[in-house]
VOGU-3710 file (C-alpha; in Angstrom, 3 decimals, decimal comma):
1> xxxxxxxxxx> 28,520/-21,220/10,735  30,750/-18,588/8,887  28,100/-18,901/6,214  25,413/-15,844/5,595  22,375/-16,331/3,674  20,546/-13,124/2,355  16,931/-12,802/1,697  15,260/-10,402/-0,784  11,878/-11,046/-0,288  10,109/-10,272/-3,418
11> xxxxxxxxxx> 6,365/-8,982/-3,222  3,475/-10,263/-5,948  0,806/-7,426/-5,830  -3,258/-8,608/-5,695  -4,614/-6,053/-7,878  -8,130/-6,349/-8,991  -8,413/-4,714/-12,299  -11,952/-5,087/-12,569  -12,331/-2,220/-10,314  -10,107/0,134/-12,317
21> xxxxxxxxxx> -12,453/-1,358/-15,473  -15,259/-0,228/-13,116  -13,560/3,390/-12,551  -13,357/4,270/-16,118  -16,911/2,858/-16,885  -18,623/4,834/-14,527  -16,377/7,785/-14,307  -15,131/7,898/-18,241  -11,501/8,152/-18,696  -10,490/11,524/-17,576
31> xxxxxxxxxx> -12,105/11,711/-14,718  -10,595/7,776/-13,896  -7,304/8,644/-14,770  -7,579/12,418/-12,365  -9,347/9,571/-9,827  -6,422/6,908/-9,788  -3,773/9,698/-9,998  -4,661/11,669/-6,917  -5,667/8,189/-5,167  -1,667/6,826/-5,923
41> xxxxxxxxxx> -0,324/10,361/-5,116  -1,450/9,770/-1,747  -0,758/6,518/-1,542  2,959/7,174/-1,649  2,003/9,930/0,897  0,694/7,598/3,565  3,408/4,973/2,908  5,638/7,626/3,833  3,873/9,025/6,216  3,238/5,436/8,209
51> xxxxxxxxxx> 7,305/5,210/7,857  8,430/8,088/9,319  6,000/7,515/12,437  7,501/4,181/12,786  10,345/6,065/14,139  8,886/9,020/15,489  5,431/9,739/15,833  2,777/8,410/18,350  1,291/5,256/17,479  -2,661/6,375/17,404
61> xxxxxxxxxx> -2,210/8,257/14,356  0,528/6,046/12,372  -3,139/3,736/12,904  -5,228/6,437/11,591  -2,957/6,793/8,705  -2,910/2,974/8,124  -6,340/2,586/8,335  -6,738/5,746/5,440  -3,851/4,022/3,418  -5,878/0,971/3,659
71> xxxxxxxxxx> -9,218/2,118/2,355  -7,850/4,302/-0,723  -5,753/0,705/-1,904  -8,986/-0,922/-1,384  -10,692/2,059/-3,518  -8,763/1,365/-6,785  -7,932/-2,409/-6,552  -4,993/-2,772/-4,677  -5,853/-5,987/-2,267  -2,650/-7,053/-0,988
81> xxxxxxxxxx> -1,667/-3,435/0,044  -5,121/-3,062/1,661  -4,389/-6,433/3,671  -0,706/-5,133/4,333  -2,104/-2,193/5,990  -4,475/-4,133/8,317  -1,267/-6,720/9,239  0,314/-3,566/10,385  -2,320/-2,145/12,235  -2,952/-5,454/13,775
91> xxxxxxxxxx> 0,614/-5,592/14,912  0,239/-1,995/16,678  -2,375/-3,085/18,225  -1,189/-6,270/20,129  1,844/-3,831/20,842  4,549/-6,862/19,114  7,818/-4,715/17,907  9,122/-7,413/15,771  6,055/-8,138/14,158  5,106/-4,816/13,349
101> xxxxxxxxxx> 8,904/-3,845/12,202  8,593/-7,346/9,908  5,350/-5,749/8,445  6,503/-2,273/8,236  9,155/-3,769/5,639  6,845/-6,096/3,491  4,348/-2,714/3,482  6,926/-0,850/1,831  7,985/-3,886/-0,449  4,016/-4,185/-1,740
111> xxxxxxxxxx> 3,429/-0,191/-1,277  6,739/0,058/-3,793  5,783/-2,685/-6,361  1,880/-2,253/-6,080  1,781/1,560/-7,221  4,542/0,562/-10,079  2,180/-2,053/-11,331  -0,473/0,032/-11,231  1,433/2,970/-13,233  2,079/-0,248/-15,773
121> xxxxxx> -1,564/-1,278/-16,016  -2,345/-1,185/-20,419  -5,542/0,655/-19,824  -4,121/3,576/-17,884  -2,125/5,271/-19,852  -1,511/9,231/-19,282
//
């Protein structure tokens, strides 16, 4: 028992590039790129946001800001941080501390690694 095993959990973003395809067709580039931009600026907003009230703020509006989060990942493509965001809410709402605090970690993990992957995309370039 004197052995320790250490997990680094390692998050595989669902983005659906069609939609950022879909962005710059109907928008044209500039206007995509201003679009995705402003939508990942406050991405990393709300991430932060949603971890500071983990600590501190009431619990109603870390949900508001989870459900906001939610629906700009969903916007521009970003699945898995969209279904993140509902885990998390989901865990506020049946009140479970470890659950949520379990969730809170893997949002940050595909938060982190979902707006880098993004930023790496080929067809956004800035």
């Amino acid at each position: 028992m004197n052995e320790v095993t250490y997990l680094s959990p390692v998050e595989c973003p669902d983005m659906d590039t069609a939609q950022i395809r879909t962005l710059y067709q109907d928008l044209g580039p500039h206007t995509a790129e201003d679009v995705i931009c402003r939508a990942m600026e406050q991405l990393a907003q709300r991430l932060c946001q949603v971890q500071e009230m983990a600590l501190t703020g009431p619990r109603e509006d870390m949900h508001k800001t989870l459900r906001s989060l939610s629906a700009i990942a969903e916007q521009i493509g970003m699945r898995s941080l969209s279904r993140v965001s509902h885990d998390v809410m989901t865990c506020l709402e049946f009140g479970d501390l470890v659950a949520e605090s379990a969730t809170l970690a893997r949002l940050a993990r595909t938060g982190e690694r979902s707006l880098t992957q993004l930023w790496d995309i080929n067809e956004f370039s800035i």
